[in-house]
VEXDRENGU-626548 format. One record per residue (C-alpha): x, y, z; residue number from 1; residue in one letter. Coordinates in pm, 1 decimal, m for minus. Layout:
! residues N
X, Y, Z, NUM, A $
...
***
This chain:
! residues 277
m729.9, m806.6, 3828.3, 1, X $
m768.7, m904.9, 3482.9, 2, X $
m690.0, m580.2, 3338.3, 3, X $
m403.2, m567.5, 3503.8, 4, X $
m273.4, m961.5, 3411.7, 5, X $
m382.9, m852.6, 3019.9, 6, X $
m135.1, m594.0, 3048.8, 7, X $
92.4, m731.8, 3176.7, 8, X $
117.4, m1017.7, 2928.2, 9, X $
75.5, m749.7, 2675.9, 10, X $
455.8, m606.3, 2785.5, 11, X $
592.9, m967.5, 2819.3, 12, X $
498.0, m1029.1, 2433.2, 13, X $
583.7, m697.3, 2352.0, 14, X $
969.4, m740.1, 2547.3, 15, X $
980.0, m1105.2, 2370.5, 16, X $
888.5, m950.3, 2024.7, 17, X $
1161.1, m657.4, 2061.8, 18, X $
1398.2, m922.9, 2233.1, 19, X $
1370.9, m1164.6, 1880.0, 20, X $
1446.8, m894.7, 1625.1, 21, X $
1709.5, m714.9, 1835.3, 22, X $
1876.7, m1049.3, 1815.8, 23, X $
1898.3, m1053.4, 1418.1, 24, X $
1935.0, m724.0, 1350.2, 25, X $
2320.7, m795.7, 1277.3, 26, X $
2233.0, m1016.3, 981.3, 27, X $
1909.2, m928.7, 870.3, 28, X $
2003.4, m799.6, 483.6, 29, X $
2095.6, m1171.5, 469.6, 30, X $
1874.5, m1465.3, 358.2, 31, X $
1678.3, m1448.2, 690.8, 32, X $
1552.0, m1087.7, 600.6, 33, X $
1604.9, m1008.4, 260.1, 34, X $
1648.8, m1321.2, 53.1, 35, X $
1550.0, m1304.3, m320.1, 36, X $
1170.6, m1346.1, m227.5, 37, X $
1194.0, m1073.7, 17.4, 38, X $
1389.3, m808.7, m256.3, 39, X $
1072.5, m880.5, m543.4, 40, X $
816.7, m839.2, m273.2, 41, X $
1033.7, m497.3, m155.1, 42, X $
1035.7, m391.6, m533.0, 43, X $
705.8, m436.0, m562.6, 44, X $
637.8, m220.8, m282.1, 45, X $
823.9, 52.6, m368.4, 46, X $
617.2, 57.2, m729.2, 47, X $
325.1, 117.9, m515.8, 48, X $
525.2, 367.5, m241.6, 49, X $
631.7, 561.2, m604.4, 50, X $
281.4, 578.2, m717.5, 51, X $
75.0, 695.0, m386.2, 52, X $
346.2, 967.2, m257.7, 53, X $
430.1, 1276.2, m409.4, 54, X $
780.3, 1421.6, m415.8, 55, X $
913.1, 1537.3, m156.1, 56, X $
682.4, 1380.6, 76.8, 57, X $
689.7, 1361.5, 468.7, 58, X $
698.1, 1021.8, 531.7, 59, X $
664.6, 784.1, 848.3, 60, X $
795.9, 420.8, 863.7, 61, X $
627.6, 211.7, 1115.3, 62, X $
879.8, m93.6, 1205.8, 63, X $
1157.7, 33.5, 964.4, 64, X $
1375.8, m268.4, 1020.8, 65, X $
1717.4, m224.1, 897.4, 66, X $
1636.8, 105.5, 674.5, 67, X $
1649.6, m35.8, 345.9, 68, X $
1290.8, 127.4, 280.5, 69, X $
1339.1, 442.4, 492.3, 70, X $
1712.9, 512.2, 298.4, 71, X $
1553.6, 439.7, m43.8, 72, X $
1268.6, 666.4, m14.5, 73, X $
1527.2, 941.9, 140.1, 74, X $
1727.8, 926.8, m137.7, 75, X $
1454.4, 986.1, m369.3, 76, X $
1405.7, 1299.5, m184.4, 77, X $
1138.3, 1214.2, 67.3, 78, X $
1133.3, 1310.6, 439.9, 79, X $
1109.7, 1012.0, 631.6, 80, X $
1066.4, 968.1, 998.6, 81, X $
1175.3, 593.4, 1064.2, 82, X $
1032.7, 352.6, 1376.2, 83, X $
1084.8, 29.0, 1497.2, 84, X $
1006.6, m117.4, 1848.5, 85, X $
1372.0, m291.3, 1823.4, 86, X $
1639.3, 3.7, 1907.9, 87, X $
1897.4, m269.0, 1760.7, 88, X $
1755.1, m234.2, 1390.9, 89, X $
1713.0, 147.4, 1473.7, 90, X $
2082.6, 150.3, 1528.5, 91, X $
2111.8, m23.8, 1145.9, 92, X $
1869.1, 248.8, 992.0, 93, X $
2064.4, 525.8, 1126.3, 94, X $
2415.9, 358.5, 1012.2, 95, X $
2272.8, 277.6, 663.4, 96, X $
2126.2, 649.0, 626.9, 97, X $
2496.8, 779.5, 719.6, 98, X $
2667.4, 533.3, 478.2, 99, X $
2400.1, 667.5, 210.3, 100, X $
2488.5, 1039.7, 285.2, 101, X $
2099.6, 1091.0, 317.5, 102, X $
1866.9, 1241.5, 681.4, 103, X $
1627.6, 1025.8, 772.5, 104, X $
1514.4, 1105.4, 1167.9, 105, X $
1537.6, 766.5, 1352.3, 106, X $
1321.6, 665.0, 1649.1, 107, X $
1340.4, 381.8, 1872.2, 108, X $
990.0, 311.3, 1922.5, 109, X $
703.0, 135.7, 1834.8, 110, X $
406.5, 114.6, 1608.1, 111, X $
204.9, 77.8, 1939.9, 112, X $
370.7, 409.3, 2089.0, 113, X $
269.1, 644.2, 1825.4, 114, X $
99.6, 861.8, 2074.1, 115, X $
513.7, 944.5, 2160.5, 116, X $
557.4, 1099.8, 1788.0, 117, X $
473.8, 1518.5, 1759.6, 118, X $
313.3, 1622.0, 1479.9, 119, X $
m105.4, 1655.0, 1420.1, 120, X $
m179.8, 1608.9, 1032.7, 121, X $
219.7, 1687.6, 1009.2, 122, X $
298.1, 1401.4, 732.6, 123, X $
184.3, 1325.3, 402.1, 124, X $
148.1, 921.7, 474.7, 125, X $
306.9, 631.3, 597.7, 126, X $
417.6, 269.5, 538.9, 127, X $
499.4, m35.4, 650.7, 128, X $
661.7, m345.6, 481.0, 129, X $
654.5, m690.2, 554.5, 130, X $
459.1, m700.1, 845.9, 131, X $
528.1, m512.5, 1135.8, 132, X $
183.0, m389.3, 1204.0, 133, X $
104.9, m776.3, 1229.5, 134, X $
325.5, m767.2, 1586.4, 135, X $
95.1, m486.2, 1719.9, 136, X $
m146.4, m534.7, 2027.8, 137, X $
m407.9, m289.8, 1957.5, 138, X $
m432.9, m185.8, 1561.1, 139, X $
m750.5, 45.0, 1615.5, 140, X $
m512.3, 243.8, 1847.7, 141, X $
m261.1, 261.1, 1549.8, 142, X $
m552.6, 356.1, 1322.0, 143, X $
m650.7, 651.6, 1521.6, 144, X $
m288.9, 720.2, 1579.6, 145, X $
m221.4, 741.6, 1142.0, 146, X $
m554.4, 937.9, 1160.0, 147, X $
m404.4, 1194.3, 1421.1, 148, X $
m55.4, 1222.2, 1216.3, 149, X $
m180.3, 1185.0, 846.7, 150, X $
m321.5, 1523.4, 679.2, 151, X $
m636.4, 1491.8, 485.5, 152, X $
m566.0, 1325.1, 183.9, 153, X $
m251.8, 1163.5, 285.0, 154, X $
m245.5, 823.5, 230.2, 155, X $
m110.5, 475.4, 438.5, 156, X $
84.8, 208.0, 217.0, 157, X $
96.5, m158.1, 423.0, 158, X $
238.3, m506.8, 338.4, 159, X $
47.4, m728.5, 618.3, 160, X $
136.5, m1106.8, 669.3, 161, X $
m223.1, m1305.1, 580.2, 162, X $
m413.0, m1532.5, 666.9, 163, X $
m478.7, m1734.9, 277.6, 164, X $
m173.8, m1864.8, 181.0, 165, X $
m236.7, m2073.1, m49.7, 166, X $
135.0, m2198.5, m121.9, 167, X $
178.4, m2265.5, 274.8, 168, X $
m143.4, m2434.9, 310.8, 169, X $
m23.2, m2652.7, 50.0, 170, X $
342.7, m2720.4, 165.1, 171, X $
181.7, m2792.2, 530.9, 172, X $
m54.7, m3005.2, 441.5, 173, X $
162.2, m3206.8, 140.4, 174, X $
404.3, m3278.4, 540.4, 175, X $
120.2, m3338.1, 755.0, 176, X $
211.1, m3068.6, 992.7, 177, X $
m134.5, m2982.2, 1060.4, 178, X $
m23.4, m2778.7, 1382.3, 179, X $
217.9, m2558.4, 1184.2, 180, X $
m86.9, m2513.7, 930.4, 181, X $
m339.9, m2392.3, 1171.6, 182, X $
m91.4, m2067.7, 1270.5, 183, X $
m231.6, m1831.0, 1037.5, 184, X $
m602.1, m1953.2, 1135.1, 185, X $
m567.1, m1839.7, 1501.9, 186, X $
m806.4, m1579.3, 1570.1, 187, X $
m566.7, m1434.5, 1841.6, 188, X $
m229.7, m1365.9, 1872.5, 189, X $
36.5, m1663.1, 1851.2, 190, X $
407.1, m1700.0, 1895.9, 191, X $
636.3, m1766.1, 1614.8, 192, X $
994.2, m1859.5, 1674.4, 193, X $
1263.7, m1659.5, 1507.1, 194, X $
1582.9, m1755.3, 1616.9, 195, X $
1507.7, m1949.0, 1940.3, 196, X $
1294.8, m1622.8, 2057.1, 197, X $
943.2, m1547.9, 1995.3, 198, X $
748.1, m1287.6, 1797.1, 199, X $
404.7, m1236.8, 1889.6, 200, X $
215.2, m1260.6, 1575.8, 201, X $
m155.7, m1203.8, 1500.4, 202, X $
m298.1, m1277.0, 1108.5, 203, X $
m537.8, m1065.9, 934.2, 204, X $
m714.9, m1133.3, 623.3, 205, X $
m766.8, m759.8, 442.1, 206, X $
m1087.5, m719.9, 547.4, 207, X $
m1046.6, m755.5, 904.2, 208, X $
m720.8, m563.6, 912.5, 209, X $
m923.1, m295.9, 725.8, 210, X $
m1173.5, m258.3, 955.1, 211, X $
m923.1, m75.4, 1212.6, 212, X $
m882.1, 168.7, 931.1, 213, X $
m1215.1, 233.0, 824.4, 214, X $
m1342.5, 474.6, 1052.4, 215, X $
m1032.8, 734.1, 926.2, 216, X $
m954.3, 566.0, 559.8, 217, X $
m1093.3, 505.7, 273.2, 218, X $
m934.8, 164.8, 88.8, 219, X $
m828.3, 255.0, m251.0, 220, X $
m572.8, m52.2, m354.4, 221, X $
m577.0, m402.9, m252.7, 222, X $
m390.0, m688.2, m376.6, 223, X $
m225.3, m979.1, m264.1, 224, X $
123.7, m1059.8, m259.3, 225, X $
313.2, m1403.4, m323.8, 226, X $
m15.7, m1553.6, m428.4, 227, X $
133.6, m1781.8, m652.4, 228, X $
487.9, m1701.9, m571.5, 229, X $
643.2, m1915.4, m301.7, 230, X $
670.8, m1720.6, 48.1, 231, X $
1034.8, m1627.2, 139.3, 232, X $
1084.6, m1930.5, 355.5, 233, X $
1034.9, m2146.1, 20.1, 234, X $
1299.6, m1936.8, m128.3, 235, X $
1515.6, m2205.5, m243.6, 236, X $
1248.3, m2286.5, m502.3, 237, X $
1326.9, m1905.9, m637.6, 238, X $
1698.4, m1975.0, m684.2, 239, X $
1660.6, m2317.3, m786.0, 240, X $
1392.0, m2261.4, m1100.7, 241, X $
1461.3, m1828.8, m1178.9, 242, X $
1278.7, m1871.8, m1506.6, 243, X $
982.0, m1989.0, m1350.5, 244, X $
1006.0, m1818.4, m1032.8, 245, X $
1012.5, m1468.4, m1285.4, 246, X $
668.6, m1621.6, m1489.0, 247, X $
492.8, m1629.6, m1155.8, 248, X $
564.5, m1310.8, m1043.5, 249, X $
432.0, m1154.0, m1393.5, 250, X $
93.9, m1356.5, m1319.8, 251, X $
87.5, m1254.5, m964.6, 252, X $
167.3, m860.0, m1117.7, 253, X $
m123.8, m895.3, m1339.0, 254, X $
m399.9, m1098.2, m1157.2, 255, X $
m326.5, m1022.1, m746.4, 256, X $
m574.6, m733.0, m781.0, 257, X $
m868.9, m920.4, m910.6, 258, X $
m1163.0, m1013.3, m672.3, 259, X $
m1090.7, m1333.3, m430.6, 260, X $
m694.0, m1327.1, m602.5, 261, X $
m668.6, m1012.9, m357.4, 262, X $
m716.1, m1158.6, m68.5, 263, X $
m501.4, m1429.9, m104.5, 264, X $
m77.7, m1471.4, m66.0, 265, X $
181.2, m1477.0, 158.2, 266, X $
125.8, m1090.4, 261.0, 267, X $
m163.3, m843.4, 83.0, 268, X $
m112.8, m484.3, 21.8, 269, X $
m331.5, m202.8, 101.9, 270, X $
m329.9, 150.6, m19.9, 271, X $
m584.9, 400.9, 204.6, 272, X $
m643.4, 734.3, 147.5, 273, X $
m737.4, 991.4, 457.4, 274, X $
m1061.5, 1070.3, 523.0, 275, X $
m1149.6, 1462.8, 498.5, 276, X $
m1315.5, 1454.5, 794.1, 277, X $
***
């Protein structure tokens, strides 16, 4: 009985979750999803996508989003096989990819349906950027999913939303919103309004989000990201104060990989390598 309730309100939050981005995939290269916080953090990601992929590698995107990742990395002469849960931003990958005059092979699903994609130790590595592995039920079954698809060697390349921010902590607490504070604390998996919908969201600090990947990974990189740049919902504070906005981002490039620094920010990166065996 229970079993059967669980799943079920696993394919509610799932629907809900596809429902809320479907809705702003028209506009999402706007402020909502790619605001000037959003492009540094993206540029900062694709320094570390550069540096752990060789050319001409075969590539998956899990929750491609509009294909601004997916159509950069095929123009650089990659082979990228781009998913997202939301057929919507599918539909924007495949248009920007066309526009761009580059392949990329779009799918319409999920992170949580990579048992759907053919291919045993077919790809070189994968990504994912801004948190769509965040929105995912069960992350050991993606784990063992990347383990099935990656080769030996191949490597996984993540931007996960956190749990230490110290920048929201502080704007919470400055407005007394202690409920609004508490999100990223929930051990379990909360709902987060975007655009009068709801994405399910669960928080991870590295080390627990790690621990899905252990088994088949080895961690090579971690750092955090936005640690003392304001998250993209501060944004304003970016456009408003450039100068400064461009000193924090040089101390967050030189000090985000130190110990305790690395598990702080808005999102933290993680670079794992495939396990031989």
């Amino acid at each position: 009985m229970s079993t059967t309730h669980d799943l079920s309100t696993r394919h509610a939050q799932l629907h809900d979750t596809q429902d809320a981005f479907d809705s702003v995939a028209a506009d999402y290269d706007g402020p909502r999803g790619n605001n000037t916080a959003i492009q540094d953090m993206r540029a900062e990601m694709w320094r570390w996508l550069a540096a752990s992929f060789a050319p001409g590698s075969r590539l998956i995107d899990l929750g491609c989003g509009t294909g601004l990742d997916a159509v950069h990395l095929a123009t650089q002469g990659h082979h990228v096989t781009a998913t997202d849960w939301s057929e919507r931003m599918v539909d924007r990958t495949r248009d920007r990819a066309r526009e761009a005059g580059v392949t990329v092979d779009c799918r319409a699903l999920g992170a949580h349906e990579l048992e759907r994609l053919d291919g045993d130790a077919g790809f070189d590595g994968a990504y994912s950027n801004l948190g769509p592995l965040n929105c995912v039920p069960d992350l050991d079954a993606v784990a063992a999913q990347c383990a099935r698809l990656i080769k030996p060697g191949g490597r996984l390349v993540f931007t996960v939303i956190g749990r230490w921010c110290p920048w929201e902590i502080a704007h919470y607490a400055r407005r007394r919103r202690w409920a609004r504070l508490a999100v990223r604390f929930a051990r379990g998996i909360v709902p987060v309004g975007m655009n009068g919908r709801t994405i399910w969201t669960r928080y991870y600090t590295p080390g627990e989000f790690y621990a899905a990947f252990a088994p088949h990974f080895e961690r090579e990189v971690q750092r955090g990201l936005c640690v003392f740049v304001p998250p993209p919902y501060l944004t304003w504070l970016a456009e408003r104060h450039p100068r400064w906005h461009e000193r924090l981002w040089a101390l967050d490039r030189r000090v985000a990989g130190w110990p305790g620094f690395n598990r702080l920010g808005d999102h933290f990166l993680l670079v794992m390598k495939r396990r031989e065996s």
